[in-house]
C-alpha positions as CSV (number, residue, x, y, z in Angstrom):
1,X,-49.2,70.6,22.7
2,X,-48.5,68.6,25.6
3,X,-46.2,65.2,25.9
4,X,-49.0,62.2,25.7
5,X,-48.2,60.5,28.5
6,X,-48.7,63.9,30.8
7,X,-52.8,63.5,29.2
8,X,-53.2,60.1,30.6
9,X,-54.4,58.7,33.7
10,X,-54.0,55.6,35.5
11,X,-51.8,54.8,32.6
12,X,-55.1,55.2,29.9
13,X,-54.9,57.8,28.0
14,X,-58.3,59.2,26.2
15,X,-58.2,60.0,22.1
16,X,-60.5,63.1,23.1
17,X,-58.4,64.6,25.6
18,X,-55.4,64.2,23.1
19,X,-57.1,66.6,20.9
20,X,-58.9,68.6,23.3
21,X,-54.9,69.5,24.0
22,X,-54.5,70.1,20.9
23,X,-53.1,67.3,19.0
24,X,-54.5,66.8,15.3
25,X,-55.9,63.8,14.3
26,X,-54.1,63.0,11.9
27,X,-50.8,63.3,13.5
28,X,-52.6,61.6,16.9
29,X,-53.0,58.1,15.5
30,X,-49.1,58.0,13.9
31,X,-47.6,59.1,17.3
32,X,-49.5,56.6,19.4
33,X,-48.1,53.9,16.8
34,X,-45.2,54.8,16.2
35,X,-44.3,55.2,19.8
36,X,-45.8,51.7,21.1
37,X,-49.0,53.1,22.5
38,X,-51.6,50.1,22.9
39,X,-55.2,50.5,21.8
40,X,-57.8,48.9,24.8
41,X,-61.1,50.1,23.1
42,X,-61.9,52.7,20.4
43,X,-61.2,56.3,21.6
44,X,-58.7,54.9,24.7
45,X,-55.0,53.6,24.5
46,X,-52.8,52.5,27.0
47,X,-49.2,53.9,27.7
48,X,-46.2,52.2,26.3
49,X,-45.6,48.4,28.0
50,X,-48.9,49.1,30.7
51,X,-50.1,45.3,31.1
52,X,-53.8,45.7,29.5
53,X,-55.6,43.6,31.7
54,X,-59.2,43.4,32.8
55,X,-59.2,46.3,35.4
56,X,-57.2,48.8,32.5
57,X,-60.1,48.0,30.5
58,X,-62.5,48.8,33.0
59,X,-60.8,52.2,33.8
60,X,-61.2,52.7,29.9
61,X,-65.1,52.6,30.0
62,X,-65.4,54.2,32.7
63,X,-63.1,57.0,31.5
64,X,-65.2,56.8,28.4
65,X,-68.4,56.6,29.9
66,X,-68.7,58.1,33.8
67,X,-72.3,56.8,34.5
68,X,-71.5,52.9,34.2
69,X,-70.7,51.2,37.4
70,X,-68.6,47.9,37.3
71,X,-71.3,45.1,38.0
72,X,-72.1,41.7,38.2
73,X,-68.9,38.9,37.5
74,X,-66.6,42.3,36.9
75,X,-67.7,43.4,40.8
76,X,-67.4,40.1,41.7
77,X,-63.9,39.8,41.1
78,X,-62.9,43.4,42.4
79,X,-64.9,42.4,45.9
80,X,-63.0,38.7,45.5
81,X,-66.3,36.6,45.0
82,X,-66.1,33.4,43.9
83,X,-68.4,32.2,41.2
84,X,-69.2,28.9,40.0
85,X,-67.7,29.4,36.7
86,X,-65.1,32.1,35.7
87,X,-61.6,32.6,33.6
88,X,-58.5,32.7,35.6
89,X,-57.7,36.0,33.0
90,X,-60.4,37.8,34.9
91,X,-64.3,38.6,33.6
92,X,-65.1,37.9,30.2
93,X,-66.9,40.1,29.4
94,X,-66.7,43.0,31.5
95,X,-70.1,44.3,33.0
96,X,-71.4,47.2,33.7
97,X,-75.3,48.8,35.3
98,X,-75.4,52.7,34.1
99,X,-75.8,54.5,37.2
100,X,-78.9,56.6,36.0
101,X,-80.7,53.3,35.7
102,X,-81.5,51.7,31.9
103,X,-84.4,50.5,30.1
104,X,-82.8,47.0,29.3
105,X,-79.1,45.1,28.5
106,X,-76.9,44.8,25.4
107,X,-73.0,45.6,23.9
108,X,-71.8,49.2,24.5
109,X,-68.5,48.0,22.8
110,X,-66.8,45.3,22.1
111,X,-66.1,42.8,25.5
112,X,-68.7,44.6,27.9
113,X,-72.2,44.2,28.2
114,X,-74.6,46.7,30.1
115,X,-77.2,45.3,32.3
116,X,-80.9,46.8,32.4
117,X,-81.6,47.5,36.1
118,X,-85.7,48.3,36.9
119,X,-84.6,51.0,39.4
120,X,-81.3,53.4,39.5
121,X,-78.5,52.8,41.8
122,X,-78.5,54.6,44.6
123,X,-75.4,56.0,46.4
124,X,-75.7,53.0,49.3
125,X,-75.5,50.9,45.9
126,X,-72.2,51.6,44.8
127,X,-68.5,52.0,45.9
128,X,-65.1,52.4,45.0
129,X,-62.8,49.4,44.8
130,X,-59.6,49.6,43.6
131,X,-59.8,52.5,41.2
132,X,-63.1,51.9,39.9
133,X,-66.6,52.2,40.7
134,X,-68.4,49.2,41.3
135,X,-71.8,48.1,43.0
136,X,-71.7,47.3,46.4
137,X,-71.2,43.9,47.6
138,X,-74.7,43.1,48.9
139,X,-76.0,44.9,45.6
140,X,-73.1,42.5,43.4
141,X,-74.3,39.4,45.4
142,X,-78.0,39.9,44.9
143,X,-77.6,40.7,41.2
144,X,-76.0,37.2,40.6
145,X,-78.0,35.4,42.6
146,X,-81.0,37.1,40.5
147,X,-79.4,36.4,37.0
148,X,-77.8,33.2,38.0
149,X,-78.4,30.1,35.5
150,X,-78.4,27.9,38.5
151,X,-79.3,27.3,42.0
152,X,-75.7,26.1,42.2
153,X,-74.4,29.3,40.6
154,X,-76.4,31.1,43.1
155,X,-75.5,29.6,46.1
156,X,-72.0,29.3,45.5
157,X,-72.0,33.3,45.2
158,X,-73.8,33.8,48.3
159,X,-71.8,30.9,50.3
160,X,-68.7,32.9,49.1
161,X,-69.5,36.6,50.1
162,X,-71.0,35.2,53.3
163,X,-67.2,33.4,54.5
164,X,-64.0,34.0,55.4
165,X,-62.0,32.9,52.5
166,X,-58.3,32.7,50.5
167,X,-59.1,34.3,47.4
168,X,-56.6,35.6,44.9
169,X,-53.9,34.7,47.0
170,X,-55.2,36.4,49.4
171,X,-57.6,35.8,52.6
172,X,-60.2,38.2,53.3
173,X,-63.2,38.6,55.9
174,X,-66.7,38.2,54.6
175,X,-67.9,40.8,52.4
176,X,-71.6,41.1,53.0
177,X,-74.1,39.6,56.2
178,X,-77.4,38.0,55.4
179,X,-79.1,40.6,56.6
180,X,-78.1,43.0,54.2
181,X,-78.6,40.3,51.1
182,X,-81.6,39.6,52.6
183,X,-82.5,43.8,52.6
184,X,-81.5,43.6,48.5
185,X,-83.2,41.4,47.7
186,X,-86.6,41.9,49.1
187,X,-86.6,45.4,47.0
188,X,-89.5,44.9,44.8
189,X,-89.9,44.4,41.1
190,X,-86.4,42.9,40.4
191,X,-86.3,40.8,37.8
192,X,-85.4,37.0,39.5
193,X,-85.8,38.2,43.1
194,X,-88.8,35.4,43.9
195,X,-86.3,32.9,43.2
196,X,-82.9,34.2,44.7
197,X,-85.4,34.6,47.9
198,X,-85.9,31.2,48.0
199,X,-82.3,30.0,47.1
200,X,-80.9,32.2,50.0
201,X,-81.7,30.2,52.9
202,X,-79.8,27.2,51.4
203,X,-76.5,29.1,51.5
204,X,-74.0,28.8,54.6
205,X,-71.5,31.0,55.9
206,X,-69.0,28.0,57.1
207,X,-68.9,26.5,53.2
208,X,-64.8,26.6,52.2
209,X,-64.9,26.8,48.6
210,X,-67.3,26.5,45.6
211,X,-66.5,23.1,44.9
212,X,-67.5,22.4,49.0
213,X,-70.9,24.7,48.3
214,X,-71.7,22.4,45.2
215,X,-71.3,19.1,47.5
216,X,-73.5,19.9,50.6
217,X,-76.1,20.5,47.3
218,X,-75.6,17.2,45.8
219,X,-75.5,15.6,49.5
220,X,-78.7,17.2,50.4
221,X,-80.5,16.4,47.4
222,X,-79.7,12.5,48.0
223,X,-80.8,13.0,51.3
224,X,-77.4,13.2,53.0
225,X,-77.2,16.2,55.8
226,X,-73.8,16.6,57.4
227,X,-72.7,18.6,59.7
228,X,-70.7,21.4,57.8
229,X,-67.1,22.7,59.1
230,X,-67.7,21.2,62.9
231,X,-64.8,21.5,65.3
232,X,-63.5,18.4,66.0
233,X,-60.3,17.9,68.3
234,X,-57.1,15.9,68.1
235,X,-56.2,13.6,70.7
236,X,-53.5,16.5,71.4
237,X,-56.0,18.8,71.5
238,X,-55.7,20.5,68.5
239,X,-59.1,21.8,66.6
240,X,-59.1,20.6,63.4
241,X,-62.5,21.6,60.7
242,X,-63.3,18.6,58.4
243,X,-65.6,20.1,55.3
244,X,-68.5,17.8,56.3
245,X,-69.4,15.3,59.4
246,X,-71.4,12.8,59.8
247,X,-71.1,12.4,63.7
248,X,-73.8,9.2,64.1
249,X,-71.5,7.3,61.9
250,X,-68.0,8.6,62.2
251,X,-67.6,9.6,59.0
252,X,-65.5,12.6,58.1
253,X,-65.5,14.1,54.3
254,X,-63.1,16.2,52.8
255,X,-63.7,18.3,49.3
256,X,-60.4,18.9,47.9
257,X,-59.3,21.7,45.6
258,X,-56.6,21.8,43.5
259,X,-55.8,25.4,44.0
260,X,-55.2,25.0,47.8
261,X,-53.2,21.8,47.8
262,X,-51.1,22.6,44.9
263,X,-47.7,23.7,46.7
264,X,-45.2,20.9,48.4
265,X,-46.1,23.1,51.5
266,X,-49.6,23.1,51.3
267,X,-49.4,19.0,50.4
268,X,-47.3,18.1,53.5
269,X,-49.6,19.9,55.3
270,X,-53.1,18.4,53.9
271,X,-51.1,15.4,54.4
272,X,-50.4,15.9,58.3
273,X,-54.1,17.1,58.8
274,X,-55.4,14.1,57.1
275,X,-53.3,11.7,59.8
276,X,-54.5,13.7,62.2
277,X,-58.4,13.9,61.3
278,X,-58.4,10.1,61.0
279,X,-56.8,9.9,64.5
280,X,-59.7,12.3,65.7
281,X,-61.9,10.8,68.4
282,X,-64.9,9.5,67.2
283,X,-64.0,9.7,63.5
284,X,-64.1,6.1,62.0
285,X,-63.1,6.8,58.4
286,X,-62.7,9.8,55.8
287,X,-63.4,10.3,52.6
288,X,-62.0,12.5,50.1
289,X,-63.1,13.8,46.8
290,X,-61.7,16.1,44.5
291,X,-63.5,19.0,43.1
292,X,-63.9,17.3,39.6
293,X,-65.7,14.8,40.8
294,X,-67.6,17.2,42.9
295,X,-68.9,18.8,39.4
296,X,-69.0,16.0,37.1
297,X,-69.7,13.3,38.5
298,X,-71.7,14.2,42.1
299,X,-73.6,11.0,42.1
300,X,-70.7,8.9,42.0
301,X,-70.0,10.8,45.6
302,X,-73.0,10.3,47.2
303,X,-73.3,6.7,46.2
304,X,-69.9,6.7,48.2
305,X,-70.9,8.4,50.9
306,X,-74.1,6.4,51.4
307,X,-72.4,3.0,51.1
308,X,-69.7,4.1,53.8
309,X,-72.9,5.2,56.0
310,X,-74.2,1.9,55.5
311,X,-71.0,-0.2,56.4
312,X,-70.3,2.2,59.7
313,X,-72.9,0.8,62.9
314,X,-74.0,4.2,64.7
315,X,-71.8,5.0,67.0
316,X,-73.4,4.9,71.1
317,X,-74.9,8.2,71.2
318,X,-73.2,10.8,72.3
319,X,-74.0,12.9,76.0
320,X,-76.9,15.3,75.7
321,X,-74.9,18.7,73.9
322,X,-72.7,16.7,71.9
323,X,-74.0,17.7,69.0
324,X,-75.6,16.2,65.8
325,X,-76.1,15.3,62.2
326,X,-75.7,12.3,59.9
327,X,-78.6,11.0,57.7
């Protein structure tokens, strides 16, 4: 018999290759005990001390089943896509689409869920991404924007995979071009695809964070239409990229995550940028909200943003090519 850890992979070791090598059952289940082997999912363990985490229990199904392709919120976070809602901890629950294409969705064990798909992934579906195979990310983008709960939701996926962003600590190029989004989802008889085609013209590639997507939303439901991520400059000379401009007016607004601004560094620095936006030519006054009262309390922020419109005259108008916006 061999040594269990020389059976396992990626640090996951499967009960059936255990006693394919000859280990009998009865004996298998006392040595993983007694020597500190962790149970992830019936019929997969992981070595002694291994960190199970989300992407260990992905490698389990897939280990366990080879035709399920990591999907959906679990594709999103391995192709660093932000999504309205989601655990720091990672996808809860971890899901899946079965590469040879399924008749509907459900549980194939405890903390996954397997999505119906009305046609197969194809090989220009899927990938590899860290380890594990996963949907590609026009194919993960158009999925969510299909099963998405909200126009929000659906936006803010689309806004995210269309940007450059800091995500995870880490800053990354967009992941997918409206072209191709727009290529999935005109393939036909997709559940939600009607919809997600008429939500994908509201998204914008220049949109900073989530909380930023959810406020040009709000704004341009109250009839506010800013300019978003204009290039303004310093009296130095500097560019600096307030989140939304309203350049009639003067009037500068800044969404502001916690998650960005919560270092000393990163709050000397909002700090400096903030002096500096407000000594910006032709910016009058800025306002800043945080992304709490982006999400709960949105018309609280536009009643603020219109009321600052209203106090601001118009500014002279600017040359011919000086650009636009305001209400």
């Amino acid at each position: 018999m061999y040594e269990l850890v020389t059976l396992a992979r990626g640090g996951v070791l499967l009960t059936m290759w255990a006693l394919a090598a000859g280990w009998p059952r009865g004996r298998l289940d006392g040595r993983l005990r007694g020597e500190g082997w962790q149970r992830i999912c019936r019929g997969a363990w992981a070595v002694p001390g291994k960190e199970v985490d989300w992407r260990v229990r992905a490698t389990a199904v897939q280990l366990l089943r080879p035709d399920l392709v990591c999907s959906h919120r679990t594709a999103a976070a391995l192709h660093r896509i932000e999504l309205l809602t989601g655990g720091a901890e990672g996808p809860d629950p971890l899901e899946f689409t079965a590469r040879g294409g399924s008749a509907s969705g459900g549980r194939i064990r405890a903390g996954t869920r397997l999505y119906g798909t009305a046609g197969r992934l194809t090989d220009q579906d899927c990938s590899v991404r860290r380890g594990l195979r996963v949907t590609s990310p026009a194919r993960t983008v158009a999925d969510l924007i299909r099963t998405a709960a909200t126009r929000e939701a659906a936006v803010v996926v689309a806004d995210s995979a269309l940007s450059r962003r800091f995500v995870a600590g880490l800053r990354r190029e967009p992941v997918v071009d409206r072209e191709e989004l727009a290529a999935q989802l005109a393939v036909p008889r997709r559940p939600g695809a009607p919809r997600a085609r008429r939500w994908l013209p509201l998204a914008q590639a220049g949109s900073g964070s989530p909380a930023e997507t959810v406020a040009r939303l709000r704004m341009g439901d109250a009839g506010l239409h800013p300019e978003v991520q204009p290039t303004l400059r310093t009296a130095a000379g500097r560019s600096l990229h307030p989140d939304f401009y309203f350049r009639a007016a003067g009037l500068a607004v800044e969404i502001e995550g916690f998650a960005f601004h919560g270092t000393r560094t990163a709050h000397e620095r909002d700090v400096r940028r903030f002096n500096e936006l407000q000594n910006c030519p032709g910016v009058r006054r800025v306002l800043r909200f945080t992304a709490r009262e982006v999400f709960d309390h949105p018309e609280r922020m536009t009643s603020l943003i219109r009321e600052a419109l209203d106090s601001l005259a118009p500014l002279p108008r600017a040359a011919p090519g000086a650009g636009g916006g305001g209400r």
